[in-house]
C-alpha positions in Angstrom: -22.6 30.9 3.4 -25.9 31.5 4.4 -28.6 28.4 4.5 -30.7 29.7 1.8 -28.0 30.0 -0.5 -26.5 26.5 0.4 -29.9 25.3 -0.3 -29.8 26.8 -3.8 -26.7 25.8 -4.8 -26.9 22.0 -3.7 -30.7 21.6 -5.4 -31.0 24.4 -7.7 -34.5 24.5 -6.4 -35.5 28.4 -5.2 -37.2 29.9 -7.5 -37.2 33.9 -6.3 -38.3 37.4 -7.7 -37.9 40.9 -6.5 -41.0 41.6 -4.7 -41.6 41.9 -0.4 -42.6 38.5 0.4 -46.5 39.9 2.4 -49.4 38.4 2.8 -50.5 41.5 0.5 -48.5 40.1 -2.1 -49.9 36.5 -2.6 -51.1 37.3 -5.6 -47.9 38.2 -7.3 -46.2 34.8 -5.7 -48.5 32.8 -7.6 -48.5 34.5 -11.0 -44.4 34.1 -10.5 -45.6 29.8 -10.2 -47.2 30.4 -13.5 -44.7 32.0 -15.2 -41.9 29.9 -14.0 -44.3 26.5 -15.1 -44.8 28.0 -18.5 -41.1 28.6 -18.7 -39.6 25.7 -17.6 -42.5 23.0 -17.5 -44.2 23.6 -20.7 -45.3 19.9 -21.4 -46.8 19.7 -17.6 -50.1 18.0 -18.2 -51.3 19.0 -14.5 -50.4 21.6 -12.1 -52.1 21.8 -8.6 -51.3 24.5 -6.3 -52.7 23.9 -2.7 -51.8 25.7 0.8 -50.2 23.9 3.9 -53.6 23.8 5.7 -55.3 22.2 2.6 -55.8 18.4 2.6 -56.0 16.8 -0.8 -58.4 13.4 -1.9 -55.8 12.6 -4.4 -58.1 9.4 -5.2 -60.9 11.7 -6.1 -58.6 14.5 -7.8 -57.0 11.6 -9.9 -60.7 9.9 -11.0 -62.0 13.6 -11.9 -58.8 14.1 -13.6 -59.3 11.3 -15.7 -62.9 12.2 -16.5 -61.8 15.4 -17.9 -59.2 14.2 -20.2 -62.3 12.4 -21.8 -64.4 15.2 -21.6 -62.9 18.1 -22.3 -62.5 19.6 -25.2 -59.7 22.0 -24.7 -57.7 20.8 -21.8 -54.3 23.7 -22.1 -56.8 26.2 -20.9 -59.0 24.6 -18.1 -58.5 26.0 -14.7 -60.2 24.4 -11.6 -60.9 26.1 -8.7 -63.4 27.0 -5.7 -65.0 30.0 -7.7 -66.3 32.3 -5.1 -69.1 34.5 -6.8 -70.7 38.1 -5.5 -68.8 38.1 -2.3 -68.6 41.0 -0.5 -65.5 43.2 -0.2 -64.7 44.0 3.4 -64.9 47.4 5.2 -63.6 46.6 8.4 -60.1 48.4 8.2 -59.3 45.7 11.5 -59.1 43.4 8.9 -56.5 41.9 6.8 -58.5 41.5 4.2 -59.4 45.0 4.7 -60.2 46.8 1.1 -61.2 50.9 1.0 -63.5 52.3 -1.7 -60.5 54.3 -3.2 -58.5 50.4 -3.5 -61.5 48.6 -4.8 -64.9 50.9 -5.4 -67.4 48.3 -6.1 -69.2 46.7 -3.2 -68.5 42.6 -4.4 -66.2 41.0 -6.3 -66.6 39.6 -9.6 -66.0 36.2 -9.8 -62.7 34.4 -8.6 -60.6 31.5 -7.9 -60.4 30.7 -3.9 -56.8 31.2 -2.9 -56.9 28.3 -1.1 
């Protein structure tokens, strides 16, 4: 039996969908986190998604936390992010984040949520 599958039946805890795991397709790993949290963790009060190389204040993500369940109206549909705004989309075809015209034809971005 291979590891993986050893893994998944002792914890039950691999959550996997038919897709090339690439750095080009990031984006569809994290809407497969959302669906799987609105599937199977529907009263989650809190989800926080952060990358290996990411350190965390969890003091000052807990106190902010707290602030906004006092100030925020309509807490099922805040998202919090680094929102990066009129960035540039890169030319360089070196680049792995490499985009051409025909891809992407605008010049910047509209507003988004860091991936980080």
């Amino acid at each position: 039996m291979k590891a993986i599958e050893y893994e998944n039946e002792l914890y039950q805890d691999i959550v996997q969908e038919d897709f090339i795991d690439a750095y080009k397709n990031l984006t569809y790993k994290g809407v497969m986190a959302l669906k799987w949290i609105s599937t199977y963790c529907p009263q989650t009060k809190y989800v926080l998604k952060v990358d290996d190389d990411i350190v965390v204040n969890t003091f000052t993500l807990v106190n902010h936390l707290k602030f906004l369940d006092k100030h925020t109206p309509n807490k099922q549909s805040t998202i919090l992010c680094l929102l990066w705004q009129a960035m540039g989309v890169m030319r360089d075809s070196k680049s792995k984040w490499y985009l051409s015209k025909e891809d992407f034809p605008l010049d910047k971005f509209p507003p988004y949520c860091s991936g980080s």
